[in-house]
N, C-alpha and C positions, 0 to 999 in steps of 0.2 A: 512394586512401583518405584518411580525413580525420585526419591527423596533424598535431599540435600544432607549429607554429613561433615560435621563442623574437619576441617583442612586438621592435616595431621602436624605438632608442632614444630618448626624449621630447623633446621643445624643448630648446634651449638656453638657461642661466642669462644672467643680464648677463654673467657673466667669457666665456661663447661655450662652456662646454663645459655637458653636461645636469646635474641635480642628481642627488643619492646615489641618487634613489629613479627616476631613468632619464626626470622630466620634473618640471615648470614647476607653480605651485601654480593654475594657470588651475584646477583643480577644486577647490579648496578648498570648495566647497559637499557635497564628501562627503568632506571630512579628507585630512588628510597621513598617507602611510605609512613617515612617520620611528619615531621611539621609539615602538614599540606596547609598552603597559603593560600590558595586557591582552587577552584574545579581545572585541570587541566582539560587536556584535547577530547570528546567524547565522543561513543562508536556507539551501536547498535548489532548485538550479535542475534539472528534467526536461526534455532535449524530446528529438525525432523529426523526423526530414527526412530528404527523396532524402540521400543520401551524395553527397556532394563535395569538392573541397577546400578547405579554408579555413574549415571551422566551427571546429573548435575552435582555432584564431588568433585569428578575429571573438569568440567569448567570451572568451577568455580573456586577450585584448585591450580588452572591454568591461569586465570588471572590475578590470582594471589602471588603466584609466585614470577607472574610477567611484571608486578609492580601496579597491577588495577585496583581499580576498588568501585563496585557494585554500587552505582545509585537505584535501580530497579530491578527485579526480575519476578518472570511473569512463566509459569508452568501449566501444559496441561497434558493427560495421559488419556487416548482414547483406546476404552476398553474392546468397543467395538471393531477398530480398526490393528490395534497393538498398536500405536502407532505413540510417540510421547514430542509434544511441540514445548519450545523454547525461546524464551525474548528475553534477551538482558542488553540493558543500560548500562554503561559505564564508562570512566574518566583513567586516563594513564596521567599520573603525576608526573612525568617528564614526556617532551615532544617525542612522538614514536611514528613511522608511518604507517599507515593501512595496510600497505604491502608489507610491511611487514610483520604486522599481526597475522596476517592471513595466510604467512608463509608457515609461521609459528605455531597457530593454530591448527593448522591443515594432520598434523598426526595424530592430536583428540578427537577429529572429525574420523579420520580414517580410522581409530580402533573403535568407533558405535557406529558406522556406515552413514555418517548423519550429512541427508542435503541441509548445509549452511549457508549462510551470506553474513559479510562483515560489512559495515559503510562505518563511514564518518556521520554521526548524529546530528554535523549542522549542512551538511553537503545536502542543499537545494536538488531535489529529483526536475529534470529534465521532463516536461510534458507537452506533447500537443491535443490542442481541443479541436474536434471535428464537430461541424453544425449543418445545421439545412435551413428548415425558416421559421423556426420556433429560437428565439435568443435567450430565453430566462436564464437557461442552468448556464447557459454564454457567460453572460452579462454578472453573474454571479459570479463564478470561478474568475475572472476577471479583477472582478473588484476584491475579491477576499485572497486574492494573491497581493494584490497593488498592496493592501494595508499589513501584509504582514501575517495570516489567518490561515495562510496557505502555506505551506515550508515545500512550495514548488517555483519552479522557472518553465514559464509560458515558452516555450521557442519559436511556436506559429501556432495559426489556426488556417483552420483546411476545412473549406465548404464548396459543394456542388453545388452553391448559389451565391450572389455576390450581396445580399441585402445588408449582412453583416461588417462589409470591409470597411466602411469611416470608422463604427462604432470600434473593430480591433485596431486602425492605425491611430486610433484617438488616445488606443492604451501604448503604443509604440512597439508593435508588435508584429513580424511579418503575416501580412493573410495572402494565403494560398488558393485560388480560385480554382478546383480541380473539376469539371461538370462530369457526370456520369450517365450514360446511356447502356443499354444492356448490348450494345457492340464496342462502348469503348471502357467496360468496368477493368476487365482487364490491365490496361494502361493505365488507368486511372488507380487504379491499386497497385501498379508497379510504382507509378509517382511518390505517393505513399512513403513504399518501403524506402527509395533512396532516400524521400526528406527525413524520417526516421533514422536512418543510417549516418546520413549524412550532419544531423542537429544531436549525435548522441542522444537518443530522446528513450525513456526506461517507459512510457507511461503513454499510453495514448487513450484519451478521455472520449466518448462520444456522448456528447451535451447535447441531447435531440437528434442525432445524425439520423437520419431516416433512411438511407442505402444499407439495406442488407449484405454485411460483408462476407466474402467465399471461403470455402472449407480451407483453400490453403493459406489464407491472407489469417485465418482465425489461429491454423499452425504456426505458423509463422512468427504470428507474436503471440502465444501462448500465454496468459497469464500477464497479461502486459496491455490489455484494453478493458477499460470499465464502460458499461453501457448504464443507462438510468431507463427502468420501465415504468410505465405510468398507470400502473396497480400492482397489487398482489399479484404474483406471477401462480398459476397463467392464465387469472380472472380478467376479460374483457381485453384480449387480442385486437389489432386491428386498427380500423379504421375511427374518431369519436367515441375513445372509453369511456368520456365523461357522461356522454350523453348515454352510454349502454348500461353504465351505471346510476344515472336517475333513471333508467326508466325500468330496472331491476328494484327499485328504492333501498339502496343501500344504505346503510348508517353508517359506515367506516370507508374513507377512501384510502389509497395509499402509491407507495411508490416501492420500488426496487432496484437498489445499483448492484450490480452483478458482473462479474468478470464473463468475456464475450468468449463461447465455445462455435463448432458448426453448429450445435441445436441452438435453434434460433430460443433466446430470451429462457433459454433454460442452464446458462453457466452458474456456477458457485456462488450463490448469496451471500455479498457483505455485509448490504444495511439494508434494514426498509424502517419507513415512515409512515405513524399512519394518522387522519385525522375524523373525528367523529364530528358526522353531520345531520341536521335534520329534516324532516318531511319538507320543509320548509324551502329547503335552499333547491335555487334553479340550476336548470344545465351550465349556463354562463359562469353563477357562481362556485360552482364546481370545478368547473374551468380552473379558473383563479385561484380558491383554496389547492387543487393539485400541483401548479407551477410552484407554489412554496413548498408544499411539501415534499416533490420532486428535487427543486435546490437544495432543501437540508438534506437529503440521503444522501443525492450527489457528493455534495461537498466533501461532510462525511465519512462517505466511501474514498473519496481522493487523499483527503488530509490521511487517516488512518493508513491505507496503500503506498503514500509517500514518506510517514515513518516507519515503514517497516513494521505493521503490528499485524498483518494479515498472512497467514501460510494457508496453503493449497492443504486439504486432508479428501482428498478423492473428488466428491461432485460438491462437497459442502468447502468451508474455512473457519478456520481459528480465528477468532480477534481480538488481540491480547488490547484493550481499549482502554 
């Protein structure tokens, strides 16, 4: 397994023994880790590779000697798959750019085969929200962006109905009116991809969207759209779950945000939500208890997907939470 080994001691000073901080200022080009005065600039590093040993040494050895220092880190090794996932937190005590950590990094990546991603830990992820005519999980992601709750930037929302548009310009926020009919989905998912393109946008939400999107359109942005279903996947499909679910008399309702594949409602499970109900409660209320517990998954799955705590491990995910 890949278990972490304490960094082997630095060079040695002129007097022949190492300095306080365990080596020689030959990296001065990314600061000294004497008197930190502060958290400097902080990144988030991801990745994925066969499991072996010696990955997290090789990291956490590269940032020792880049001048970093580890606020968090988060490991997991699946047996089943060989496969060992990775999330570390941390600050460069002097200003460094991304590019060039990334440059830097790129030869530790390359001797464990490991797909990685580096960001900046306060760099807001770029999202658009897609809706139809159900507003809840809207009107949430909305509001727990506005206050702060969200470490995302809305860039648009894009719905093939327009009941929503006061309620997003009220948020100051461009809405996209794109209609969809099964002659013009094509277009309508070309539109899409340029405003994606065009808004640098990493994240595309769909908050209730009710158009089934196409096998290439799901290619396309791979890994890069969250849908929310409104149960246990893949209990009560269709048309009024709520209603298929009282009249099953469930005890437990629930929710599912899931990253969107071509199988329909069957991508990679991030979050689910679930709430215990009684004989008691009607269709309506059911209704109702599902729209919250529908928002908290959502959210959830958004917030989490926008710090970087989520990797792909085949049809399932990691969530380093």
């Amino acid at each position: 397994m890949s278990e972490s080994q304490s960094p082997q001691p630095g060079p040695l000073d002129q007097s022949g023994s190492p300095d306080r901080n365990g080596r020689t200022n030959d990296h001065g080009d990314y600061g000294d880790r004497g008197d930190r005065g502060g958290r400097g600039d902080q990144y988030v590093l991801t990745l994925s590779c066969p499991d072996k040993p010696g990955i997290v040494h090789a990291v956490s050895s590269y940032l020792f000697m880049t001048g970093c220092n580890i606020e968090d880190s988060q490991q997991f090794g699946d047996r089943d798959t060989g496969l060992f996932f990775m999330r570390v937190h941390f600050t460069a005590d002097s200003p460094v750019s991304v590019d060039k950590l990334r440059a830097s990094f790129a030869a530790v990546g390359d001797s464990f085969g490991m797909d990685w991603q580096l960001h900046r830990a306060d760099e807001k992820m770029r999202i658009i929200l897609m809706v139809s005519k159900f507003g809840h999980c809207l009107n949430d992601l909305l509001f727990r962006s506005r206050i702060g709750a969200l470490p995302v930037e809305i860039a648009a929302v894009v719905s093939n109905h327009t009941d929503f548009a006061e309620l997003v310009s009220s948020y100051g926020i461009p809405f996209h009116h794109i209609p969809v009919t099964r002659d013009t989905k094509p277009e309508a998912e070309a539109r899409l991809l340029e405003l994606v393109a065009a808004e640098n946008v990493e994240l595309v939400v769909l908050a209730r969207y009710m158009q089934v999107l196409s096998d290439d359109l799901c290619k396309a942005l791979s890994g890069r759209i969250i849908n929310i279903h409104h149960s246990f996947l893949p209990s009560f499909k269709g048309a009024k779950p709520y209603h298929q679910a009282h009249a099953r008399g469930v005890k437990l309702i629930g929710a599912t945000a899931h990253y969107v594949t071509a199988d329909l409602d069957e991508g990679p499970i991030i979050e689910q939500e679930v709430e215990r109900v009684g004989h008691e409660v009607t269709p309506d209320q059911l209704v109702a208890i599902g729209r919250d517990v529908e928002c908290q998954a959502l959210a959830r799955a958004v917030k989490w997907h926008s710090e970087h705590r989520v990797l792909l491990n085949g049809s399932r995910t990691v969530v380093f939470a």
